[in-house]
LOLUMRO-316530 format. One record per residue (C-alpha): residue in one letter; x, y, z. Coordinates in steps of 0.2 Angstrom, whole numbers, padded with zeros to 4 digits, always signed. Layout:
% LOLUMRO-316530
AXYZ/...
This chain:
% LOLUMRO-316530
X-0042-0500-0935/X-0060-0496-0927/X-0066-0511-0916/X-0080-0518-0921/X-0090-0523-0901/X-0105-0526-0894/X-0112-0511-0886/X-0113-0522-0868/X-0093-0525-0869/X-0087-0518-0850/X-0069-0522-0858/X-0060-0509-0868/X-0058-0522-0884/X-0050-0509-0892/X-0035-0506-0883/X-0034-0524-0881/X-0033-0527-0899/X-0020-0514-0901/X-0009-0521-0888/X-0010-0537-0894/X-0003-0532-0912/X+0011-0523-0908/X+0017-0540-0905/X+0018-0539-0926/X+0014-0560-0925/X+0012-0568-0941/X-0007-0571-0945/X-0006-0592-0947/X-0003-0593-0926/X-0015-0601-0915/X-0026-0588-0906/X-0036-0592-0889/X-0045-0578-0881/X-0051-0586-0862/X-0063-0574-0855/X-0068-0568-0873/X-0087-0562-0866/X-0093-0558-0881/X-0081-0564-0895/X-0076-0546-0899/X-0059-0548-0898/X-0058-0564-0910/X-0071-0555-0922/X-0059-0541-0924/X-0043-0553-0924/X-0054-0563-0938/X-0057-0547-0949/X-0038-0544-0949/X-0033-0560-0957/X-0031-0572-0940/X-0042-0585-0945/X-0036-0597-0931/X-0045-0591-0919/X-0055-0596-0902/X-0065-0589-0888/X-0070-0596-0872/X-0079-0590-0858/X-0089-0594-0843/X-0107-0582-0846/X-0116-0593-0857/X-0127-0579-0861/X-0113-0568-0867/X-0107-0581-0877/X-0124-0586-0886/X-0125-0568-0889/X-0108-0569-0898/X-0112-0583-0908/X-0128-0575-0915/X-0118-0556-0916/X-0101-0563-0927/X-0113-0578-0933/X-0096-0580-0946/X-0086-0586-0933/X-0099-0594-0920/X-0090-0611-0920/X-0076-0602-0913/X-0085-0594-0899/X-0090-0606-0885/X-0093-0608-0869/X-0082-0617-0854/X-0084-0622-0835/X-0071-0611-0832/X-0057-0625-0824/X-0051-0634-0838/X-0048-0627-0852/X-0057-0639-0866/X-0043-0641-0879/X-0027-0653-0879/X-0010-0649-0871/X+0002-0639-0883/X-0013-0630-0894/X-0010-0614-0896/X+0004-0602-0899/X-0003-0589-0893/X-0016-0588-0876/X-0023-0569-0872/X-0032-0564-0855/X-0038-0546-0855/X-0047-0542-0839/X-0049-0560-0833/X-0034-0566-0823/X-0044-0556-0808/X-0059-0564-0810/X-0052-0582-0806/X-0051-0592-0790/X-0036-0599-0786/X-0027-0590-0800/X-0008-0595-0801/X-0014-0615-0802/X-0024-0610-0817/X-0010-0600-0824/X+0000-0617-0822/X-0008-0631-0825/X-0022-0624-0840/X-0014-0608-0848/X+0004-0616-0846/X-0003-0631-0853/X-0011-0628-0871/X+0004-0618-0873/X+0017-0624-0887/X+0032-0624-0884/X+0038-0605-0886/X+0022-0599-0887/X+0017-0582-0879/X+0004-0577-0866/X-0002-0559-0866/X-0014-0552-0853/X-0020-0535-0844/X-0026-0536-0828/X-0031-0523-0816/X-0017-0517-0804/X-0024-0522-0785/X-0019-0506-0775/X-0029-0495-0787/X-0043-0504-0793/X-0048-0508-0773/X-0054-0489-0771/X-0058-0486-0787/X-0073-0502-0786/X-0076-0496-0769/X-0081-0480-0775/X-0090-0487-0791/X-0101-0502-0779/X-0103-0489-0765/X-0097-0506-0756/X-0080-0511-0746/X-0086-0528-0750/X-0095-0530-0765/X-0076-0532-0776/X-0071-0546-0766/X-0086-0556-0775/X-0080-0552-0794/X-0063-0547-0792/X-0056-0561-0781/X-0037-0562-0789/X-0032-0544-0789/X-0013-0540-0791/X+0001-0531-0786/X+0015-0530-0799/X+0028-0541-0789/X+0015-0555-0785/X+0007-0556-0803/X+0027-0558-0807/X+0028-0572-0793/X+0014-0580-0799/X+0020-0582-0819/X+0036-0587-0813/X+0028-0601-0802/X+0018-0606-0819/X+0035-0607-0825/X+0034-0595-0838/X+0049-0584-0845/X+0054-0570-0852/X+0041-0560-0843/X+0037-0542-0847/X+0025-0533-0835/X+0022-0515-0844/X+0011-0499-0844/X+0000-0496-0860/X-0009-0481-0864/X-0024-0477-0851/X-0027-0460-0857/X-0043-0468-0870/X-0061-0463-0875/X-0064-0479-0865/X-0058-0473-0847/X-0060-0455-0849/X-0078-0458-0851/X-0079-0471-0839/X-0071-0458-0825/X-0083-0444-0830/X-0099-0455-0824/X-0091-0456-0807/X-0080-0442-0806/X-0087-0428-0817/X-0075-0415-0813/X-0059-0425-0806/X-0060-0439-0815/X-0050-0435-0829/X-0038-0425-0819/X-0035-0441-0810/X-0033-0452-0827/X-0020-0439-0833/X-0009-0440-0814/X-0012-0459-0813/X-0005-0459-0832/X+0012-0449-0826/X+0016-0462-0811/X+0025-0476-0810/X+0021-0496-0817/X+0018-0500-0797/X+0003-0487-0797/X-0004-0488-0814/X-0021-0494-0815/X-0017-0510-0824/X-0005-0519-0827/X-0002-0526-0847/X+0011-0539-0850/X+0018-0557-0859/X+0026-0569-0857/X+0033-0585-0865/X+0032-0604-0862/
């Protein structure tokens, strides 16, 4: 299925919605995106029959932009302070981060006592995040800065810590994986900076192993 996004989306929302449904869950779960920007992934979700879903993120710009964009699911886009997540303990079955587990301070007590939390019993978190000893040189590159990443991307990960970390939150069963990087998305994203390398390097970066993929795509369950 084609993505429907907004054209602003700095995610890929389309590999995200694939991942997510080779997971082949029923269409009655529980579904809350944290960190959905602009709702795209919920919208898209929506279309395919998952009607219980919800967004939440921090840019209340993106999310007022969501809301008047996928205007048939608005109530289910909202914005959040971006500690606690605003719903009870035990709410959802399923809890998906894609590209935002870098973006949060303090990350593993977030994982633990928010993501952990409105979990059910069983349920299943599934995230993507980027993998720290690649996505350092590539944002170097791409701010012209050996600084500027800190600001945004203040959680990166190595494979064996974001494993430390979900264990820590308690979570089982986990799964840290590769998934597909050779996209429309990335290759075009490469060419801007590297117009003559950079798909090269997608396509070597694609042969290596999970510790020295670009990003790291995983679940786990509570």
């Amino acid at each position: 299925m084609k993505v429907k996004e907004q054209k602003q989306e700095l995610g890929n929302v389309q590999s995200s919605l694939n991942y997510f449904l080779k997971f082949n869950l029923p269409k009655e779960v529980k579904i809350l995106d944290v960190g959905c920007n602009y709702g795209s992934l919920i919208y898209n979700l929506h279309k395919l029959g998952y009607k219980n879903v919800q967004g939440i993120d921090v840019n209340k710009k993106t999310i007022n932009e969501g809301k008047k964009e996928y205007s048939g699911i608005s109530k289910s886009i909202n914005y959040y302070e971006g500690k606690t997540i605003p719903f009870e303990d035990k709410s959802f079955d399923v809890v998906v981060m894609f590209d935002v587990i870098e973006h949060i301070p303090n990350v593993e007590n977030f994982l633990k006592n928010e993501v952990y939390r409105v979990l059910k019993k069983g349920g299943v978190f599934i995230f993507q995040t980027p993998n720290k000893i690649i996505n350092i040189p590539w944002e170097i590159l791409n701010q012209k800065s050996f600084t500027k990443w800190k600001n945004y991307h203040c959680s990166l990960q190595t494979k064996n810590k974001l494993k430390d970390k979900l264990n820590l939150a308690r979570f089982k069963e986990i799964i840290i994986e590769k998934y597909n990087i050779l996209t429309e998305h990335n290759k075009n994203k490469v060419r801007k900076k590297l117009p003559f390398l950079g798909i090269i390097l997608l396509y070597i970066l694609a042969s290596l192993p999970l510790n020295l993929n670009p990003n790291f795509w995983g679940s786990c369950k509570k």
